[in-house]
PDB file of N, CA, C and O in Angstrom:
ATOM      1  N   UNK A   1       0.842  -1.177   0.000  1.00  0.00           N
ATOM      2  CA  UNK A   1       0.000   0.000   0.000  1.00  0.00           C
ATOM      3  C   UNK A   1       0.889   1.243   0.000  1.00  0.00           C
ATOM      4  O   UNK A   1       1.931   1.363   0.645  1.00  0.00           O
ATOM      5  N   UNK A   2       0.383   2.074  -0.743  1.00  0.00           N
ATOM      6  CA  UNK A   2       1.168   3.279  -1.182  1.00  0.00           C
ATOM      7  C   UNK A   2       0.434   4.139  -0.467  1.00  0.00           C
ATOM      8  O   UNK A   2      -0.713   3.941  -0.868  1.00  0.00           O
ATOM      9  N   UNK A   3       0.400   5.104   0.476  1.00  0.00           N
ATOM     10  CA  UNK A   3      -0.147   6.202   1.314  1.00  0.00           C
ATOM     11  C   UNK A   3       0.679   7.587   0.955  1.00  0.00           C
ATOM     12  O   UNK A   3       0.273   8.649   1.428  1.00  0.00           O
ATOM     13  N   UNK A   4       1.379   7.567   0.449  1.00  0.00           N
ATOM     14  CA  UNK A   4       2.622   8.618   0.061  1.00  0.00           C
ATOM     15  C   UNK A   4       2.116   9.786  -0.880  1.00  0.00           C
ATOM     16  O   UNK A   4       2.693  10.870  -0.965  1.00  0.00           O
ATOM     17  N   UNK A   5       0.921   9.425  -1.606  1.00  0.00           N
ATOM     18  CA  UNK A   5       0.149  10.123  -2.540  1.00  0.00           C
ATOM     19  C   UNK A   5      -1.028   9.839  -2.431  1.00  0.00           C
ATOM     20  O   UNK A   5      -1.451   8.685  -2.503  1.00  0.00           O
ATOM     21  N   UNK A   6      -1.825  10.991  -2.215  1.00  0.00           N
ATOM     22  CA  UNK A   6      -3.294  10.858  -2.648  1.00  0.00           C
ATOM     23  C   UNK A   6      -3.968  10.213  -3.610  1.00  0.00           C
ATOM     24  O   UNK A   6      -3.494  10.274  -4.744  1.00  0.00           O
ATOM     25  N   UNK A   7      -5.041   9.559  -3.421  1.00  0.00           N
ATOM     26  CA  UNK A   7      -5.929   8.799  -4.277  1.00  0.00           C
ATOM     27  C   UNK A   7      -5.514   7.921  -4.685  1.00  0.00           C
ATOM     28  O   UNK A   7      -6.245   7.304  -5.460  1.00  0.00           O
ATOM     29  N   UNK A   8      -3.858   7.253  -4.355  1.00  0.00           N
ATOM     30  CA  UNK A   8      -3.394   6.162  -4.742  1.00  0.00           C
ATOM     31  C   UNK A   8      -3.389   5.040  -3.728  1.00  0.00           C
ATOM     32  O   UNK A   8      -2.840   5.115  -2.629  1.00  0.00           O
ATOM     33  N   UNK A   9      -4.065   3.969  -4.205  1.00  0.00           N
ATOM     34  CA  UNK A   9      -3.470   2.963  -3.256  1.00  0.00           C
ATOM     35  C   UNK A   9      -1.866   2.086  -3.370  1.00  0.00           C
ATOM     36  O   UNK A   9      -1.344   1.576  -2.379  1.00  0.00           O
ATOM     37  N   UNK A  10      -1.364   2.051  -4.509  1.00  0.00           N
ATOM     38  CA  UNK A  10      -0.232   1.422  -4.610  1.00  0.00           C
ATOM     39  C   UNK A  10       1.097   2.266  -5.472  1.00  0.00           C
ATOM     40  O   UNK A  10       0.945   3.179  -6.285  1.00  0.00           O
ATOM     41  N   UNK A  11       2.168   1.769  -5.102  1.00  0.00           N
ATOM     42  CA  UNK A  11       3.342   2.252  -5.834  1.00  0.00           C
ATOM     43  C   UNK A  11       3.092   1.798  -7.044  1.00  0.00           C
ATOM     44  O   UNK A  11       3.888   2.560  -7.592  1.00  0.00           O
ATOM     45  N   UNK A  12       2.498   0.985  -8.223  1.00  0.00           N
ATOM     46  CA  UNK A  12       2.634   1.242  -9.641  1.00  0.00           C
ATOM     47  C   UNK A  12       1.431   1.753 -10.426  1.00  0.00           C
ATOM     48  O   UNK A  12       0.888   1.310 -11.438  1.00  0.00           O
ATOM     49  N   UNK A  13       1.090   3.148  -9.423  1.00  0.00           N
ATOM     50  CA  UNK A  13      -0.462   3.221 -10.467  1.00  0.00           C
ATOM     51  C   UNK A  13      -0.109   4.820 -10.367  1.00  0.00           C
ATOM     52  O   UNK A  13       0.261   5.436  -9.368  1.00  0.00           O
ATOM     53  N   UNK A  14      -0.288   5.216 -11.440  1.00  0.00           N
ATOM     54  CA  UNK A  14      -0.054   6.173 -12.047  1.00  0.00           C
ATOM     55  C   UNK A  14      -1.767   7.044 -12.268  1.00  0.00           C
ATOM     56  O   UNK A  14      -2.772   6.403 -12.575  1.00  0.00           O
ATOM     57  N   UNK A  15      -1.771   8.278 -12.078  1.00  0.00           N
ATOM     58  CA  UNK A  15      -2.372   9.501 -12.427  1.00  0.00           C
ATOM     59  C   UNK A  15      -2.727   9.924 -13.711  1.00  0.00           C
ATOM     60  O   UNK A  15      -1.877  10.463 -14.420  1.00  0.00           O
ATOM     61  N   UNK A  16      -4.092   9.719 -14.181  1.00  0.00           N
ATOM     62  CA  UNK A  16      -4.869  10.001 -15.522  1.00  0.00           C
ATOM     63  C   UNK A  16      -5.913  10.886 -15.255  1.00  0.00           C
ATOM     64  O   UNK A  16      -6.833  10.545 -14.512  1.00  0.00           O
ATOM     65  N   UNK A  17      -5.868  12.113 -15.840  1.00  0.00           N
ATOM     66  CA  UNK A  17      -6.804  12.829 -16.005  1.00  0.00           C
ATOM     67  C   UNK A  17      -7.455  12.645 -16.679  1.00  0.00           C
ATOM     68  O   UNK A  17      -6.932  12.576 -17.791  1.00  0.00           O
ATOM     69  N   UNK A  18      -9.076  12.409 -16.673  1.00  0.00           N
ATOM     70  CA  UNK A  18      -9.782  12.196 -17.980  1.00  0.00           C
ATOM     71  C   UNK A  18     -10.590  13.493 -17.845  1.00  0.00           C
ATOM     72  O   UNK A  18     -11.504  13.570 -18.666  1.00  0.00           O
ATOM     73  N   UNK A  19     -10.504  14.234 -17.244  1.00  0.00           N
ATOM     74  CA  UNK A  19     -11.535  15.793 -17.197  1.00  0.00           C
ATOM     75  C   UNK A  19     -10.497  17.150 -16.986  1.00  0.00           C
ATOM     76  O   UNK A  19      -9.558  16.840 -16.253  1.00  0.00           O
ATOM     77  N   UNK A  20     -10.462  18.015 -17.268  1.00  0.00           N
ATOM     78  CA  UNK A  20      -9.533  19.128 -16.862  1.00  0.00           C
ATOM     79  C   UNK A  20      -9.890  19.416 -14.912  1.00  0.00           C
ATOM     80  O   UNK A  20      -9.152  20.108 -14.211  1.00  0.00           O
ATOM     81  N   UNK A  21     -10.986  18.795 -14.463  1.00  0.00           N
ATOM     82  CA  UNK A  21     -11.314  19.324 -12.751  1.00  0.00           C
ATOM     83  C   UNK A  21     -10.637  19.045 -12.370  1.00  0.00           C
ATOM     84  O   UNK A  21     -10.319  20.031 -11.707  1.00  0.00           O
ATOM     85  N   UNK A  22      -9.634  17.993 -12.082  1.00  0.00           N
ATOM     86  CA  UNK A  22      -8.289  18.481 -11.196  1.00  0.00           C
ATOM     87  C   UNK A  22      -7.108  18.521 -11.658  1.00  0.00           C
ATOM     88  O   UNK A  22      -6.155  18.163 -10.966  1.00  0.00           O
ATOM     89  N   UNK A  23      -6.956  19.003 -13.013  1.00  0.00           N
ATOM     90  CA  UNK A  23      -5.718  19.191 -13.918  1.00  0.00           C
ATOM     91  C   UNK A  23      -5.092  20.243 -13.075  1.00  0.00           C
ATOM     92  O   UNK A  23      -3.865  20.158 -13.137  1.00  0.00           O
ATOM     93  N   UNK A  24      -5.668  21.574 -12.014  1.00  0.00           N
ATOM     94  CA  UNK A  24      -4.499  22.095 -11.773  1.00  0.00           C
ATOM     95  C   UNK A  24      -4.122  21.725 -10.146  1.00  0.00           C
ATOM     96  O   UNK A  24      -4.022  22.544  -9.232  1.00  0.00           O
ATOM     97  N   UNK A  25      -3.981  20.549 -10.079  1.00  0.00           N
ATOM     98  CA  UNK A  25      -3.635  20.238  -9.136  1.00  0.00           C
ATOM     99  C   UNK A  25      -2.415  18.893  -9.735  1.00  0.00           C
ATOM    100  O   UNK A  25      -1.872  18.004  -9.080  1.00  0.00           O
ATOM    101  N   UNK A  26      -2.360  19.076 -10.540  1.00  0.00           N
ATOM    102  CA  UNK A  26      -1.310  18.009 -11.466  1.00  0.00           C
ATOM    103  C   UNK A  26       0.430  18.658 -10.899  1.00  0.00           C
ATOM    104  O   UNK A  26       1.211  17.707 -10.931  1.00  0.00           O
ATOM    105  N   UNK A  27       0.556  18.891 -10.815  1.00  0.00           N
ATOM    106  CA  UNK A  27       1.606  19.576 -10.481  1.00  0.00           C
ATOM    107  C   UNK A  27       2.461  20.068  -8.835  1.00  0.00           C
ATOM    108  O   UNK A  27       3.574  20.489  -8.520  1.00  0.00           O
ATOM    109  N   UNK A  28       0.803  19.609  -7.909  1.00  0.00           N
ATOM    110  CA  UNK A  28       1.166  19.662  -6.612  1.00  0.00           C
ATOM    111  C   UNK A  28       0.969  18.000  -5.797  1.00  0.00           C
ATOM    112  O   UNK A  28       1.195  17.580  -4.663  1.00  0.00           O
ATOM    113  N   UNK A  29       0.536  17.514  -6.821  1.00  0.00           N
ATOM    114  CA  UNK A  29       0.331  16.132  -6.140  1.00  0.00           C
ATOM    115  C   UNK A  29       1.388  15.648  -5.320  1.00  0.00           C
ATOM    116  O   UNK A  29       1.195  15.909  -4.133  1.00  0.00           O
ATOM    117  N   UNK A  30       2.079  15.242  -5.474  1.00  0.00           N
ATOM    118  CA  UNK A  30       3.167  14.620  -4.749  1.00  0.00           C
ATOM    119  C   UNK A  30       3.568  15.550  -3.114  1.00  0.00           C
ATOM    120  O   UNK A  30       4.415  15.258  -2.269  1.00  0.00           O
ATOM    121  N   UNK A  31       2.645  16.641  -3.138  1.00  0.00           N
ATOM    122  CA  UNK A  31       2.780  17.727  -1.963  1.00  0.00           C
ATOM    123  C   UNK A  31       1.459  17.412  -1.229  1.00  0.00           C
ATOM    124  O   UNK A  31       0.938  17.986  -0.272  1.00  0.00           O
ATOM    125  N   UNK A  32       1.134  16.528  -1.817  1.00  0.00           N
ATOM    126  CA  UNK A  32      -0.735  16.838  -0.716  1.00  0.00           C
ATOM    127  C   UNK A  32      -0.253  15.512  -0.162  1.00  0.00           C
ATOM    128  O   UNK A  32       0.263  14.530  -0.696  1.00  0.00           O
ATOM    129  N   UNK A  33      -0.622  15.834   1.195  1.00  0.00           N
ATOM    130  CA  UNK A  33      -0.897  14.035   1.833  1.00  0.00           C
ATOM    131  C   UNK A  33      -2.295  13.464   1.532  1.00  0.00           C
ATOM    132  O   UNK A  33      -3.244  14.080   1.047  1.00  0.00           O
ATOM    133  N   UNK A  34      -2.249  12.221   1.894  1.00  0.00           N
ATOM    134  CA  UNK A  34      -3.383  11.624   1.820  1.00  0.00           C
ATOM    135  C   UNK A  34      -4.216  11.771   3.118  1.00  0.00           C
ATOM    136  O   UNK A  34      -3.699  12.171   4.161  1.00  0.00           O
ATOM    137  N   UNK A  35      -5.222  11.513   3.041  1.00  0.00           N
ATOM    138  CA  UNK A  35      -5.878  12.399   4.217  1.00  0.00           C
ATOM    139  C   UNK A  35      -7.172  11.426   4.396  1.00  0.00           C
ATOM    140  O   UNK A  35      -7.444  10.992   3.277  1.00  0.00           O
ATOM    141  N   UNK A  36      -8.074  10.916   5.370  1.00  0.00           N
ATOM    142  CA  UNK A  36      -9.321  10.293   6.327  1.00  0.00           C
ATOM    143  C   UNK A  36     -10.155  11.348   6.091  1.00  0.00           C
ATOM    144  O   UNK A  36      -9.765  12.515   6.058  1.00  0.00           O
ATOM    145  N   UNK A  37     -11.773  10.843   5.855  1.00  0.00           N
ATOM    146  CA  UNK A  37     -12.676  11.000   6.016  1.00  0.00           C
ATOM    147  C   UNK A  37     -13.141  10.385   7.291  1.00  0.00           C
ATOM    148  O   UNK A  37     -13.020   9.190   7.560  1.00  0.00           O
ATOM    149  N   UNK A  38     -13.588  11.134   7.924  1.00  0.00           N
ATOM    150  CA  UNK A  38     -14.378  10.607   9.382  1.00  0.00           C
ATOM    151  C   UNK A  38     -15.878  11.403   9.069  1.00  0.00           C
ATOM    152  O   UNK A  38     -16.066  12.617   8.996  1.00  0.00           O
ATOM    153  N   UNK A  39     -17.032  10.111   8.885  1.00  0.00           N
ATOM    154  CA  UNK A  39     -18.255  10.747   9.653  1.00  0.00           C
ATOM    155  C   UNK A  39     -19.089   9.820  10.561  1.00  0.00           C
ATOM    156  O   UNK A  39     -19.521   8.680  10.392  1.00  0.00           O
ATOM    157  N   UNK A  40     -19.157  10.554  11.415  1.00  0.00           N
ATOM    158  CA  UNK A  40     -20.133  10.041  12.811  1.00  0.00           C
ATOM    159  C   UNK A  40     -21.664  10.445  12.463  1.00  0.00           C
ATOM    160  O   UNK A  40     -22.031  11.619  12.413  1.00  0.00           O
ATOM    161  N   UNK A  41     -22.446   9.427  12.248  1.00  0.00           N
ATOM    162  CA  UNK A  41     -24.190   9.094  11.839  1.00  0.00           C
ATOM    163  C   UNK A  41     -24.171   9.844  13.310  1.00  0.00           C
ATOM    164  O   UNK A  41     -23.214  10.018  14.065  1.00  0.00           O
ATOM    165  N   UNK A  42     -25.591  10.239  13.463  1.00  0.00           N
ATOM    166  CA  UNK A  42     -26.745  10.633  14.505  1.00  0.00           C
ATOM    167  C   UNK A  42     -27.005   9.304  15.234  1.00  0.00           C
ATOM    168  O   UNK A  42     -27.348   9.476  16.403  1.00  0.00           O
ATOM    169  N   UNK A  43     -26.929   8.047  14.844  1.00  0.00           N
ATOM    170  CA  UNK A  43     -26.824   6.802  15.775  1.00  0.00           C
ATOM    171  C   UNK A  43     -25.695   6.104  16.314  1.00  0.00           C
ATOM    172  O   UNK A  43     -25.788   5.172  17.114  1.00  0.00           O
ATOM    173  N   UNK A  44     -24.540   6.613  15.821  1.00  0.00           N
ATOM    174  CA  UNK A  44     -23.444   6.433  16.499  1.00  0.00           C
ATOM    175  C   UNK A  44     -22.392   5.478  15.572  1.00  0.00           C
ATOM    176  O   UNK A  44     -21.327   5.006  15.972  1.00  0.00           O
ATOM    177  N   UNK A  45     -22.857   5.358  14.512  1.00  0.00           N
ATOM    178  CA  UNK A  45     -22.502   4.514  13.620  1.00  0.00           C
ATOM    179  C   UNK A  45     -20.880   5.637  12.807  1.00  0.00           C
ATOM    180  O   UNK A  45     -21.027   6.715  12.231  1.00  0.00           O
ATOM    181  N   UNK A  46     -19.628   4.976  13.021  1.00  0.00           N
ATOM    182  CA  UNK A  46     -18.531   5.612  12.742  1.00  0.00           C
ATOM    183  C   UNK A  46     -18.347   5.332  10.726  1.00  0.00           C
ATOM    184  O   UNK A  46     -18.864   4.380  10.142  1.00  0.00           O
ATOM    185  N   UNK A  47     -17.751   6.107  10.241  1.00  0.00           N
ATOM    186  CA  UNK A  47     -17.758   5.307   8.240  1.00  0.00           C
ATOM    187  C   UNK A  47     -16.176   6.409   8.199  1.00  0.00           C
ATOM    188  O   UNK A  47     -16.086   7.623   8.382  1.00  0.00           O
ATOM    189  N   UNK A  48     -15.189   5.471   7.913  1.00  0.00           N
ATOM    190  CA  UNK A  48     -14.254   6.255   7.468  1.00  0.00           C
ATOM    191  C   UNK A  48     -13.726   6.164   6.418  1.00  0.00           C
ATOM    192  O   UNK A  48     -13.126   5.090   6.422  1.00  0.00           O
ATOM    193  N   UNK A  49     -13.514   6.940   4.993  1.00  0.00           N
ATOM    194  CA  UNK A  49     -13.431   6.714   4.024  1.00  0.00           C
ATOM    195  C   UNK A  49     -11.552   7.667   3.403  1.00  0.00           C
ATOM    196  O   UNK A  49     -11.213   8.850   3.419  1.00  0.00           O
ATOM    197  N   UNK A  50     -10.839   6.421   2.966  1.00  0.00           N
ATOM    198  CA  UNK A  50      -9.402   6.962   2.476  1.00  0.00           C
ATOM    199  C   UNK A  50      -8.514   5.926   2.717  1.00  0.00           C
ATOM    200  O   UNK A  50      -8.931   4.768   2.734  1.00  0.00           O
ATOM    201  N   UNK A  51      -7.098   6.239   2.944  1.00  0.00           N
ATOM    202  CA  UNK A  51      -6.010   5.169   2.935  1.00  0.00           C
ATOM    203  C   UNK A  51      -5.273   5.890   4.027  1.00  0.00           C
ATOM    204  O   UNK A  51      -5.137   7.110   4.122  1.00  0.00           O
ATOM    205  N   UNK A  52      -4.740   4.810   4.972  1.00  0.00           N
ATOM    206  CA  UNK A  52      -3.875   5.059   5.908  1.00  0.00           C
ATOM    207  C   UNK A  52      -3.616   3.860   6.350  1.00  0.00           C
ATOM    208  O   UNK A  52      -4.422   2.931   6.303  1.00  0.00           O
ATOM    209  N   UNK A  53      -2.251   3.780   6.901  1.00  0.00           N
ATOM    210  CA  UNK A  53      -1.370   2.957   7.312  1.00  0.00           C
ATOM    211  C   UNK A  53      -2.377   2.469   8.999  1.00  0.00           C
ATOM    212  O   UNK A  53      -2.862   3.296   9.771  1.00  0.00           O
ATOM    213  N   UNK A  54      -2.442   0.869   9.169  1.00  0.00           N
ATOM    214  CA  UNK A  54      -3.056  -0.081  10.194  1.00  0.00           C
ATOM    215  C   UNK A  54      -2.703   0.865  11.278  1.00  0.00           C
ATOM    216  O   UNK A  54      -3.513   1.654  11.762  1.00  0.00           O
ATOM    217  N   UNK A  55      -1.693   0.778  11.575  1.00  0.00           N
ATOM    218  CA  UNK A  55      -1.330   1.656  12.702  1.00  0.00           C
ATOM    219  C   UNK A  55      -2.222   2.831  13.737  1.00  0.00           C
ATOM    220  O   UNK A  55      -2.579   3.096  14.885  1.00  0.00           O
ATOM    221  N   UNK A  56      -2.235   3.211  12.465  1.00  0.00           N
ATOM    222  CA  UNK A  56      -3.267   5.239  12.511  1.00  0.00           C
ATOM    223  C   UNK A  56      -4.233   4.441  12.616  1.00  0.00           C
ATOM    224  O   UNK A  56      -4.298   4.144  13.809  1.00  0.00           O
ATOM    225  N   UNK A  57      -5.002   3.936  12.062  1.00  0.00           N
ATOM    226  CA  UNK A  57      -6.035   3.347  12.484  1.00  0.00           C
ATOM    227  C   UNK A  57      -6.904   3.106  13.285  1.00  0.00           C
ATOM    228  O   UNK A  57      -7.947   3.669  13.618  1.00  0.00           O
ATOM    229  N   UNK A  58      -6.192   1.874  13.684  1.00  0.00           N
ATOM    230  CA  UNK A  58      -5.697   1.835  14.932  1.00  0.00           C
ATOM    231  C   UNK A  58      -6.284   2.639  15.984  1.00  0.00           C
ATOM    232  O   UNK A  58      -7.344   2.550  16.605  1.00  0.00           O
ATOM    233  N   UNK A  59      -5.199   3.541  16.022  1.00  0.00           N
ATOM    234  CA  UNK A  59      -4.983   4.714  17.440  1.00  0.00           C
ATOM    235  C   UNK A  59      -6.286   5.869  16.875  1.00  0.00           C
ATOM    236  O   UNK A  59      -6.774   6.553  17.775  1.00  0.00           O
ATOM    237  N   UNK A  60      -6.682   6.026  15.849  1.00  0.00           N
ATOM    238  CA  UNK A  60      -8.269   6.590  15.386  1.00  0.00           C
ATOM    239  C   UNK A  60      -9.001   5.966  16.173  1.00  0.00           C
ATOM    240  O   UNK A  60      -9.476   6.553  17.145  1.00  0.00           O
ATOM    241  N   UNK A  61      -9.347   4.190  15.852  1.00  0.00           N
ATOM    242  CA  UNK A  61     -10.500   3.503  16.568  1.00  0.00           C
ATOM    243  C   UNK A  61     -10.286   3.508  18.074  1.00  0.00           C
ATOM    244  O   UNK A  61     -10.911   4.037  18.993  1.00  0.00           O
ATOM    245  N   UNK A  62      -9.563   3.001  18.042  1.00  0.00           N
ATOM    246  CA  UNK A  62      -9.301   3.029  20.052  1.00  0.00           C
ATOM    247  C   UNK A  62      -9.080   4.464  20.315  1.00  0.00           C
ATOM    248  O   UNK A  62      -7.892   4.502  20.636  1.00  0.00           O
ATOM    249  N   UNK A  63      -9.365   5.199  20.344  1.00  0.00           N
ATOM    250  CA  UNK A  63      -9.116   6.606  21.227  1.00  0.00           C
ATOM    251  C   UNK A  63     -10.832   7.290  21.077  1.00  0.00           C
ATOM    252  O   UNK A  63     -11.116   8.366  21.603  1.00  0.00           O
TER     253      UNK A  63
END
């Protein structure tokens, strides 16, 4: 698992724009981290959506 770049899950997958909407961000990619979605439902129900290393996880769920 590749976490090193956004929207990637692995070291051999490469970045295709098929729309110009995030063409100007082509150029800073390798500067953005990858980053968690956390949302907490009104019933208590946790949904976290992205890539991060077991670890972080982890210390997200238990805390």
């Amino acid at each position: 698992m590749d976490t090193s770049r956004p929207w990637i899950g692995s070291a051999n997958q490469r970045y295709h724009f098929l729309t110009e909407l995030y063409m100007h961000l082509a150029d800073e990619l390798m500067n953005i981290p990858n980053r968690l979605e956390v949302r907490i439902a009104p019933d208590g129900r946790v949904m976290i959506n992205g890539l991060a290393e077991l670890k972080d996880l982890r210390a997200l769920i238990d805390n």
